[in-house]
TORZAZA-149858 format. One record per residue (C-alpha): residue in one letter; residue number from 1; x, y, z; chain. Coordinates in Angstrom, 3 decimals. Layout:
node resn = a resi = NUM c1 = X c2 = Y c3 = Z chain = A
...
This chain:
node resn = x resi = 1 c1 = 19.331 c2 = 6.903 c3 = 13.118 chain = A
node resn = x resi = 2 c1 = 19.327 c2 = 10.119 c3 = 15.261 chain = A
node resn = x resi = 3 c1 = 21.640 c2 = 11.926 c3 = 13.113 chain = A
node resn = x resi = 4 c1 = 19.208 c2 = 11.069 c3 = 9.751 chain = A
node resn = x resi = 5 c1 = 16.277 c2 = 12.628 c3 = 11.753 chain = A
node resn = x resi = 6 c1 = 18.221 c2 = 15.328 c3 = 12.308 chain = A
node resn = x resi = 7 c1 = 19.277 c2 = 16.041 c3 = 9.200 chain = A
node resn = x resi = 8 c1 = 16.004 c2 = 14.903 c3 = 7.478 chain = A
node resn = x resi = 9 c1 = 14.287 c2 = 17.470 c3 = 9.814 chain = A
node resn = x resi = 10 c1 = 16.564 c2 = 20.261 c3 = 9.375 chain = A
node resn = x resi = 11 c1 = 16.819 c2 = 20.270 c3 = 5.851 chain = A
node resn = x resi = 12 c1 = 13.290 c2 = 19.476 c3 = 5.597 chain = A
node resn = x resi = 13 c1 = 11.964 c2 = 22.860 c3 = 3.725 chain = A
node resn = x resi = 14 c1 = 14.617 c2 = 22.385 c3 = 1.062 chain = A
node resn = x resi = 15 c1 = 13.394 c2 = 18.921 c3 = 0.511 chain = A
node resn = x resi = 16 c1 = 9.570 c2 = 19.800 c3 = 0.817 chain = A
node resn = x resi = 17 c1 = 10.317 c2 = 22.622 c3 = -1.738 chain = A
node resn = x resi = 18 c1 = 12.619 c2 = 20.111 c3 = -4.615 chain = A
node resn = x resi = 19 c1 = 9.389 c2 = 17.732 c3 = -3.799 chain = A
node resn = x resi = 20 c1 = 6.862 c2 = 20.869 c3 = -4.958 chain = A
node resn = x resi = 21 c1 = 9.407 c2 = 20.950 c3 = -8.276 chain = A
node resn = x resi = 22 c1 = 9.228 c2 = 17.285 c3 = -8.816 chain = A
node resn = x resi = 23 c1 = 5.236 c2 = 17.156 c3 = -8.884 chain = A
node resn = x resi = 24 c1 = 5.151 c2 = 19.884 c3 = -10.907 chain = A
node resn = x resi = 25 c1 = 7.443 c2 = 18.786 c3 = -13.354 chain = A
node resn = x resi = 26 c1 = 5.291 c2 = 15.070 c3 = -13.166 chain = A
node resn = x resi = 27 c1 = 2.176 c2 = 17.257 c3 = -13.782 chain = A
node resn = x resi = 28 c1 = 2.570 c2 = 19.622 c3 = -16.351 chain = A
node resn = x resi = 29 c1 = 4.860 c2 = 16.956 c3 = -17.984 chain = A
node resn = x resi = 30 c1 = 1.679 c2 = 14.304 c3 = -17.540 chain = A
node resn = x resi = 31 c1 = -0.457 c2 = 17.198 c3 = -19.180 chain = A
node resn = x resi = 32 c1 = 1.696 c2 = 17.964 c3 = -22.132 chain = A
node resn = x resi = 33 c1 = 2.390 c2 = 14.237 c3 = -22.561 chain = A
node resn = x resi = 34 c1 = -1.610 c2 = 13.017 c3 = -22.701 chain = A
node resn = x resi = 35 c1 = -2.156 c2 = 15.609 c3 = -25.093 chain = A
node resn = x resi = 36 c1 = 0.369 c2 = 14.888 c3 = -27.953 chain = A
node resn = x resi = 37 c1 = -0.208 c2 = 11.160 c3 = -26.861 chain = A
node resn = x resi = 38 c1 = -3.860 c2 = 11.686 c3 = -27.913 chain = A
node resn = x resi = 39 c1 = -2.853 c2 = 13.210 c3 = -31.207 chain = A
node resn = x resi = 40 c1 = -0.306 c2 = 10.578 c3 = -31.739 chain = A
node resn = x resi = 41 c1 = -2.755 c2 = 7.985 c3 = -31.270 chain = A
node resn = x resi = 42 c1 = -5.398 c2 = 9.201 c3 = -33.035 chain = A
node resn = x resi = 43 c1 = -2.703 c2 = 9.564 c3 = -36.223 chain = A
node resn = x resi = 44 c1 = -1.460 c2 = 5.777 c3 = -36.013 chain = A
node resn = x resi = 45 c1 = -5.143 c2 = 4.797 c3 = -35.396 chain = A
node resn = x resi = 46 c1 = -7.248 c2 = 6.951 c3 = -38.056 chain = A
node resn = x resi = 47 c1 = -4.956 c2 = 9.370 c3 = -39.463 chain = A
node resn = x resi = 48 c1 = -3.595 c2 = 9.642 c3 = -43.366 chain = A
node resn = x resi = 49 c1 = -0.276 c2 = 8.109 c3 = -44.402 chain = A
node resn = x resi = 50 c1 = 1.537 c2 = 11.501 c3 = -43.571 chain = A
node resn = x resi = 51 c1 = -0.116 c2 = 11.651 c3 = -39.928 chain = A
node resn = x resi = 52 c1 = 0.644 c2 = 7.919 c3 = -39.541 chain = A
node resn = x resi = 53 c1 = 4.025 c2 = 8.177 c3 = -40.399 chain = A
node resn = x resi = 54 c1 = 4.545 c2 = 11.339 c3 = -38.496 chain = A
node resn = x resi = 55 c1 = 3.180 c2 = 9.890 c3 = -35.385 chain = A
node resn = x resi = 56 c1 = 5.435 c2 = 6.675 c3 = -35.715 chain = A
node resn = x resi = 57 c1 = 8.485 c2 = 8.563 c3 = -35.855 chain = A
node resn = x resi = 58 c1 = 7.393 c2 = 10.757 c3 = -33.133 chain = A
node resn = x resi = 59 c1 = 6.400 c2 = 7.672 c3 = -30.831 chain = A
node resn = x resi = 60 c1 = 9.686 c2 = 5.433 c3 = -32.157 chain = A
node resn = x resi = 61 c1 = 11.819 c2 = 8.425 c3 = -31.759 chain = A
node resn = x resi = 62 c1 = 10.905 c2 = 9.320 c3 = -28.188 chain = A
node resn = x resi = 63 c1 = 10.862 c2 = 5.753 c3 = -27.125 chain = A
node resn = x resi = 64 c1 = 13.346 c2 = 4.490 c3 = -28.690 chain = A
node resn = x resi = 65 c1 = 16.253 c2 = 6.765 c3 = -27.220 chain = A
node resn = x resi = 66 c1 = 17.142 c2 = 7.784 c3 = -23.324 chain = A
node resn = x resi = 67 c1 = 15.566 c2 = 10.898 c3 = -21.752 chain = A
node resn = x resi = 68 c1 = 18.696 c2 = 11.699 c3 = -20.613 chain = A
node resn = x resi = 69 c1 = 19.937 c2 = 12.348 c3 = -24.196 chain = A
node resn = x resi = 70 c1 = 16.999 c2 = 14.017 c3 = -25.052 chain = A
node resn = x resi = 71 c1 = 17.031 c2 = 16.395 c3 = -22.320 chain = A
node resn = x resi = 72 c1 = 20.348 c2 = 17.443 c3 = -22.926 chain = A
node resn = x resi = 73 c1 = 19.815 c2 = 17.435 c3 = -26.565 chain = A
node resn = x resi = 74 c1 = 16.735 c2 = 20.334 c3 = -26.227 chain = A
node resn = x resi = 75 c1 = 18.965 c2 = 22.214 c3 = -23.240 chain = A
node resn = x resi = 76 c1 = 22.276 c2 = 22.258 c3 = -24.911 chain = A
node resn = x resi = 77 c1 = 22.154 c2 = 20.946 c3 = -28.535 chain = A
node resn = x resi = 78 c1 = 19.412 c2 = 23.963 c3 = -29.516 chain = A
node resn = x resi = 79 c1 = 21.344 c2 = 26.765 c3 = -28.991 chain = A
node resn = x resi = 80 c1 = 23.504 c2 = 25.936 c3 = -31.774 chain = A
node resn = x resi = 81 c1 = 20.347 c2 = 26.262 c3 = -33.908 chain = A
node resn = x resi = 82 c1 = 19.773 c2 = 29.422 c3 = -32.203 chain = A
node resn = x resi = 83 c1 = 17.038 c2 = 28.454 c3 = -30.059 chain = A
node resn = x resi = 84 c1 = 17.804 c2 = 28.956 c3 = -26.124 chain = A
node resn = x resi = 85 c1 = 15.538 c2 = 27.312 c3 = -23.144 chain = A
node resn = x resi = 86 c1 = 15.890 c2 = 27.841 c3 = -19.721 chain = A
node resn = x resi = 87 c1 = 16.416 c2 = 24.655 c3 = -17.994 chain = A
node resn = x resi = 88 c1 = 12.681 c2 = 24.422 c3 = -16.844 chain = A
node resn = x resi = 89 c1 = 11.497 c2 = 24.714 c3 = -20.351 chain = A
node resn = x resi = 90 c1 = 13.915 c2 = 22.591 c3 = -21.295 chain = A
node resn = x resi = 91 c1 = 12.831 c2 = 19.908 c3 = -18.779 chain = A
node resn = x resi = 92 c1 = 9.298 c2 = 20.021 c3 = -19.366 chain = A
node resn = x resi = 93 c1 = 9.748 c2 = 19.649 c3 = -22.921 chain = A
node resn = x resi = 94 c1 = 11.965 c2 = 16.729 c3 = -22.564 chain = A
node resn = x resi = 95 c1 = 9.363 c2 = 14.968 c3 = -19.894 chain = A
node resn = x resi = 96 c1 = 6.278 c2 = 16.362 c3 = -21.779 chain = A
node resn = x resi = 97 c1 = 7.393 c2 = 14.525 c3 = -25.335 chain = A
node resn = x resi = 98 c1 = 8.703 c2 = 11.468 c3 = -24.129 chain = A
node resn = x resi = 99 c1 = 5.920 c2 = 10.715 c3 = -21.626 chain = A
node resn = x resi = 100 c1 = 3.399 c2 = 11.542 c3 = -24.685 chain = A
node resn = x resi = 101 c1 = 5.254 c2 = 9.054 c3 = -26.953 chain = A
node resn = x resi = 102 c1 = 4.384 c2 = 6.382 c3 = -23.969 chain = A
node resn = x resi = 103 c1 = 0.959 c2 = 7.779 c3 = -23.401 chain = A
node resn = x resi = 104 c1 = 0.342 c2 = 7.102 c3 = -27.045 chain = A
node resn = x resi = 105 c1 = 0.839 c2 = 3.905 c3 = -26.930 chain = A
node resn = x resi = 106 c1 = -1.188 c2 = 3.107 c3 = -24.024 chain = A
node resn = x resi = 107 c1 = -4.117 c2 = 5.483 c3 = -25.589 chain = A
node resn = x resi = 108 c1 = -3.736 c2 = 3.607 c3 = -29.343 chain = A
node resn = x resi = 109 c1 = -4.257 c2 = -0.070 c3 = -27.580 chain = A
node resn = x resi = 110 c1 = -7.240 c2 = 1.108 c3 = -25.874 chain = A
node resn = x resi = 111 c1 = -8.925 c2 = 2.689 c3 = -28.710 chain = A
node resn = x resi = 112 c1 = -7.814 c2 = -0.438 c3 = -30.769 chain = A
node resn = x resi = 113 c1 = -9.967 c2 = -2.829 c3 = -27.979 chain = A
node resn = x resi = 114 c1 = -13.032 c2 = -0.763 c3 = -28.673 chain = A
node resn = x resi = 115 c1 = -13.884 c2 = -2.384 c3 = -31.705 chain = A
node resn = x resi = 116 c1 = -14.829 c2 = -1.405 c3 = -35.403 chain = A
node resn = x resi = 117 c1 = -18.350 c2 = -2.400 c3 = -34.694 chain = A
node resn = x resi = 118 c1 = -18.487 c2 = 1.643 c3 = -32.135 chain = A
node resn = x resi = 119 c1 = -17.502 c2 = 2.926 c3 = -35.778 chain = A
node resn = x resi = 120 c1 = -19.802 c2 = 1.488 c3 = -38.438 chain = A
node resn = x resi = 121 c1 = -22.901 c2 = 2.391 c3 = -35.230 chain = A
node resn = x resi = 122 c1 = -22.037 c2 = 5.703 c3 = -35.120 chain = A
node resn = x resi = 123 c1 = -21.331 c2 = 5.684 c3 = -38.597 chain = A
node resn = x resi = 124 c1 = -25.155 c2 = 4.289 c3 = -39.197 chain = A
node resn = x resi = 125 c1 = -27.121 c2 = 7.180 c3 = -37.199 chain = A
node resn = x resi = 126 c1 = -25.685 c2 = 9.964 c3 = -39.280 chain = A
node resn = x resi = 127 c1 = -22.269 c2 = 11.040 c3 = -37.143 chain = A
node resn = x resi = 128 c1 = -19.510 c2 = 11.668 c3 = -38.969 chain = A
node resn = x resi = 129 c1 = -15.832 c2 = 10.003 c3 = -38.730 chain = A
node resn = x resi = 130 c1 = -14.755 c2 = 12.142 c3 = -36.108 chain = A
node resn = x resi = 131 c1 = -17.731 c2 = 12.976 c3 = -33.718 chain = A
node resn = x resi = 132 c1 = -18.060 c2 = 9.136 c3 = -34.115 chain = A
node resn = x resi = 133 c1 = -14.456 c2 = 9.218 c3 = -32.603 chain = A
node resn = x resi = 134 c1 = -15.009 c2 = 12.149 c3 = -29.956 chain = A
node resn = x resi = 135 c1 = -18.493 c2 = 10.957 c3 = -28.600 chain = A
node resn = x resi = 136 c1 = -18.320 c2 = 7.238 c3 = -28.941 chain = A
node resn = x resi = 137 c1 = -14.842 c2 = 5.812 c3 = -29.092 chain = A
node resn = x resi = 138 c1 = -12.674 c2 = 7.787 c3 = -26.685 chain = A
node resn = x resi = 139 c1 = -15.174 c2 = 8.488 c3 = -24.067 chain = A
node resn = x resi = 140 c1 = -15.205 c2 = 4.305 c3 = -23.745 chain = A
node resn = x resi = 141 c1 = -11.074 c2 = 4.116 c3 = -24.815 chain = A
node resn = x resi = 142 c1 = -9.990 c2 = 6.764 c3 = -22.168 chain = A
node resn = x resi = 143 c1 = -11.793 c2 = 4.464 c3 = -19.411 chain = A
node resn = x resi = 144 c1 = -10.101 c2 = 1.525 c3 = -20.504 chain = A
node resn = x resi = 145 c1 = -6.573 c2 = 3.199 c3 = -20.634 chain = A
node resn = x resi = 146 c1 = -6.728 c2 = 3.827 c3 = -17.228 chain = A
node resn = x resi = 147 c1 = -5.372 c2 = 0.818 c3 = -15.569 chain = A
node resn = x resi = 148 c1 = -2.311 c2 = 0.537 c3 = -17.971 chain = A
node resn = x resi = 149 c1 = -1.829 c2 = 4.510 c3 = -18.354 chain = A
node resn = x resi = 150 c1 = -1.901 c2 = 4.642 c3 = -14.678 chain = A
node resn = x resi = 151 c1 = 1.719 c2 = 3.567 c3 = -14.277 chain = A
node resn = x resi = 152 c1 = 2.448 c2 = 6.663 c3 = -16.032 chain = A
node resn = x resi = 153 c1 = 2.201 c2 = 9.232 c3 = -13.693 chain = A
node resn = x resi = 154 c1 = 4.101 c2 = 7.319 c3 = -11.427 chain = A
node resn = x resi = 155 c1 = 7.269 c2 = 6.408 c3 = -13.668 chain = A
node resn = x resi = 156 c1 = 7.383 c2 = 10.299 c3 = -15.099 chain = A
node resn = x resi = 157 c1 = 7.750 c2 = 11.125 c3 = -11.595 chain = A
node resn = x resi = 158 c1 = 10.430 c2 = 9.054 c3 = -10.575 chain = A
node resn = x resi = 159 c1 = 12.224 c2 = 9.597 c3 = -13.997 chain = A
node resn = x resi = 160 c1 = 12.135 c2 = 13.881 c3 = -12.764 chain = A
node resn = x resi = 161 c1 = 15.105 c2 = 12.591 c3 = -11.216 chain = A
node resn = x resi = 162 c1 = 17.424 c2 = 13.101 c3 = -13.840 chain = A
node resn = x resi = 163 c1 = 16.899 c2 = 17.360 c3 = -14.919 chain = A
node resn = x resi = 164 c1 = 18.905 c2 = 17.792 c3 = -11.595 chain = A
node resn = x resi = 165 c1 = 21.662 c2 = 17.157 c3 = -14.227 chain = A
node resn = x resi = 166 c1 = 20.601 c2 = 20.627 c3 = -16.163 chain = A
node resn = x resi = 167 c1 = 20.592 c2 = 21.881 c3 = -12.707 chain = A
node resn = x resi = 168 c1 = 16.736 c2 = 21.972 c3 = -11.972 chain = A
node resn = x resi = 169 c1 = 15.890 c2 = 23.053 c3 = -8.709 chain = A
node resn = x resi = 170 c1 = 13.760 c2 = 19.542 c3 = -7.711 chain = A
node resn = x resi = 171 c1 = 14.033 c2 = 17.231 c3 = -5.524 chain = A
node resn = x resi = 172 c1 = 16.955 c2 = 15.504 c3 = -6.313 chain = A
node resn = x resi = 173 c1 = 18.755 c2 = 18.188 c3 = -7.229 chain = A
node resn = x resi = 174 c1 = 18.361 c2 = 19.588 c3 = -3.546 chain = A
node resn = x resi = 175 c1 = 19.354 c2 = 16.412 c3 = -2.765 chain = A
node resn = x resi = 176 c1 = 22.939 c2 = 16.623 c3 = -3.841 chain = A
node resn = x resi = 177 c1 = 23.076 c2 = 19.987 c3 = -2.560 chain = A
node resn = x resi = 178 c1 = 22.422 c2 = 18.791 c3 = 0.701 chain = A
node resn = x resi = 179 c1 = 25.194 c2 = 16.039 c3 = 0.097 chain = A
node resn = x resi = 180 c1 = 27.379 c2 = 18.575 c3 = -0.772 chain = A
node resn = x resi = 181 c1 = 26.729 c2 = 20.934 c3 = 2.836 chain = A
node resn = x resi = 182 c1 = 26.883 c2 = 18.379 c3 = 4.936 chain = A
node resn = x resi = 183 c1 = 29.296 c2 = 15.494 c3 = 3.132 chain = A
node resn = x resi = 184 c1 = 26.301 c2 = 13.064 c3 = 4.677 chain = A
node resn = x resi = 185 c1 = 24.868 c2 = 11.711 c3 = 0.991 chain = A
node resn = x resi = 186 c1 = 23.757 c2 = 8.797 c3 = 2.526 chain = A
node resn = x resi = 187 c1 = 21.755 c2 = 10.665 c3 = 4.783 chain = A
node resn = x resi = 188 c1 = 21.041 c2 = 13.475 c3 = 2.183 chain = A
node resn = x resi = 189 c1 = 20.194 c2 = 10.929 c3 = -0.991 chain = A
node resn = x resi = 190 c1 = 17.986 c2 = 8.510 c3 = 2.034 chain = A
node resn = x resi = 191 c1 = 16.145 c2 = 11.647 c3 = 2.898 chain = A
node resn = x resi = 192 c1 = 15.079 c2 = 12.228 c3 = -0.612 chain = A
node resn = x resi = 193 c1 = 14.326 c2 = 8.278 c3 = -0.811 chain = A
node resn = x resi = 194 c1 = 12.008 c2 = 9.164 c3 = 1.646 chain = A
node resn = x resi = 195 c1 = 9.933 c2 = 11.695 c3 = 0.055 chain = A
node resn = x resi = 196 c1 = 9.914 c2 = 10.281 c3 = -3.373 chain = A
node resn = x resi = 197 c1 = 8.934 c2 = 6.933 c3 = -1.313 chain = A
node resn = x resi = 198 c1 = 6.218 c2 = 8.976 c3 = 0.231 chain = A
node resn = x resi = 199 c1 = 4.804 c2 = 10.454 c3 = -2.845 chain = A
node resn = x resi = 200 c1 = 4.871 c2 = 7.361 c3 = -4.945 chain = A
node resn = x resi = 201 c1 = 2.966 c2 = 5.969 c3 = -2.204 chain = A
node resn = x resi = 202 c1 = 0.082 c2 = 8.962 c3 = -2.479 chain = A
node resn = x resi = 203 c1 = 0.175 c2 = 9.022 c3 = -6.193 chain = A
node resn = x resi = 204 c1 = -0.099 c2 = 4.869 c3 = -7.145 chain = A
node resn = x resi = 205 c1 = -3.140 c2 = 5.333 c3 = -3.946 chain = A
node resn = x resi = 206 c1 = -5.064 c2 = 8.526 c3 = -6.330 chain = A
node resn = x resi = 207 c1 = -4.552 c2 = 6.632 c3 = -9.556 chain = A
node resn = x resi = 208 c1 = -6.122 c2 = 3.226 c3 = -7.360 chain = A
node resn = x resi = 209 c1 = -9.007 c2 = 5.378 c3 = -6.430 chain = A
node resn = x resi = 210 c1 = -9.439 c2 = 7.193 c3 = -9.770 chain = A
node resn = x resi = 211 c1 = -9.562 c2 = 3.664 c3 = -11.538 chain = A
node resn = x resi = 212 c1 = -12.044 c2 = 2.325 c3 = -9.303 chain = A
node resn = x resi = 213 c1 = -14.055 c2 = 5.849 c3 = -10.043 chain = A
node resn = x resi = 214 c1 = -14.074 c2 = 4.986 c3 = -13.806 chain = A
node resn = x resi = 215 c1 = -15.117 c2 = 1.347 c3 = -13.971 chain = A
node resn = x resi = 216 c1 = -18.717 c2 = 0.668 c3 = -15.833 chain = A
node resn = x resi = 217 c1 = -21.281 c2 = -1.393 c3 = -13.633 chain = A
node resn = x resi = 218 c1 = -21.398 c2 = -4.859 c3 = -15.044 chain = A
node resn = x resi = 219 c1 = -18.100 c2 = -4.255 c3 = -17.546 chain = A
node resn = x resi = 220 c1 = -15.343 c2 = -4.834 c3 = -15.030 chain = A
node resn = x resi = 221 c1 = -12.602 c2 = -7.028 c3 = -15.531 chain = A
node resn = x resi = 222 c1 = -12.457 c2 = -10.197 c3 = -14.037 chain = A
């Protein structure tokens, strides 16, 4: 045990610093995720046949196959098309569209539980379609996402884990560099348990507090 808390301590700052990678990644890849989420779910919900079929395939695609592939697929597979990313651009593409494809679906059920009864209201004092949609319907659907959506933040962050492979500079990555230094991963690889433990921990406690922020007096769930 004294020679983890010695290593944990002395490679701290590299760990800290991976950890500062890893929420940013889990933020901006949160952020770029609720918004093409939004527009996906607002496509399968009220959209035209060519925005409903677009925003299948987007959500089926993204879903449907491993982020691992599609990371490598954006970092490696679009030069050929002469298109080069750095391997931060190419991360928080890859976390940014496949969190929004989950996002979407959690967004699309929400809106769904509304009701078409919000509609034909807003409908009936003079709004159209979509200000019926943007001041009635999501303001209510974005409240009710939040218990389901809220596992989001929490699984994009753990699933940061795997850009290390495209040699991002996060947590994991620092991780196996420390491994590699020392020949300790056990210690190295428990030391990053540790954080990622830690921040889970802070995270799941935020999204806790932020749902109990949003609930509507006298519409809570039993």
């Amino acid at each position: 045990m004294s020679a983890f808390i010695e290593l944990f301590l002395r490679f701290l700052p590299d760990l800290l610093s991976g950890a500062a990678m890893t929420l940013l990644l889990t933020a901006e890849g949160l952020a770029a995720g609720f918004v093409l989420g939004l527009l996906a779910a607002l496509g399968r919900t009220y959209g035209s046949k060519v925005w409903h079929a677009l925003a299948t395939a987007y959500i089926e695609l993204f879903r449907g196959t491993p982020l691992l592939m599609q990371i490598f697929l954006l970092y490696y597979g679009l030069p050929g098309f002469g298109i080069t990313l750095s391997r931060e651009w190419a991360a928080f593409l890859a976390l940014g569209l496949n969190s929004g494809a989950y996002q979407a679906e959690y967004l699309r059920g929400s809106i769904l539980a509304i009701g078409e009864g919000q509609m034909i209201a807003g409908r009936a004092i003079g709004l159209s379609r979509w200000k019926t949609i943007w001041h009635i319907i999501l303001p209510q659907a974005l409240r009710l996402a939040i218990p389901a959506w809220a596992n989001e933040p929490v699984s994009l962050l753990k699933s940061t884990a795997v850009v290390f492979l495209i040699a991002v500079p996060e947590l994991m990555a620092k991780a196996k560099a420390i491994a590699a230094k020392t020949y300790d991963p056990i210690g190295a690889y428990l030391a990053a348990a540790v954080l990622y433990l830690v921040m889970v921990y802070l995270l799941d406690a935020f999204m806790k507090w932020m749902e109990r922020k949003s609930l509507i007096p006298g519409l809570e769930t039993k």
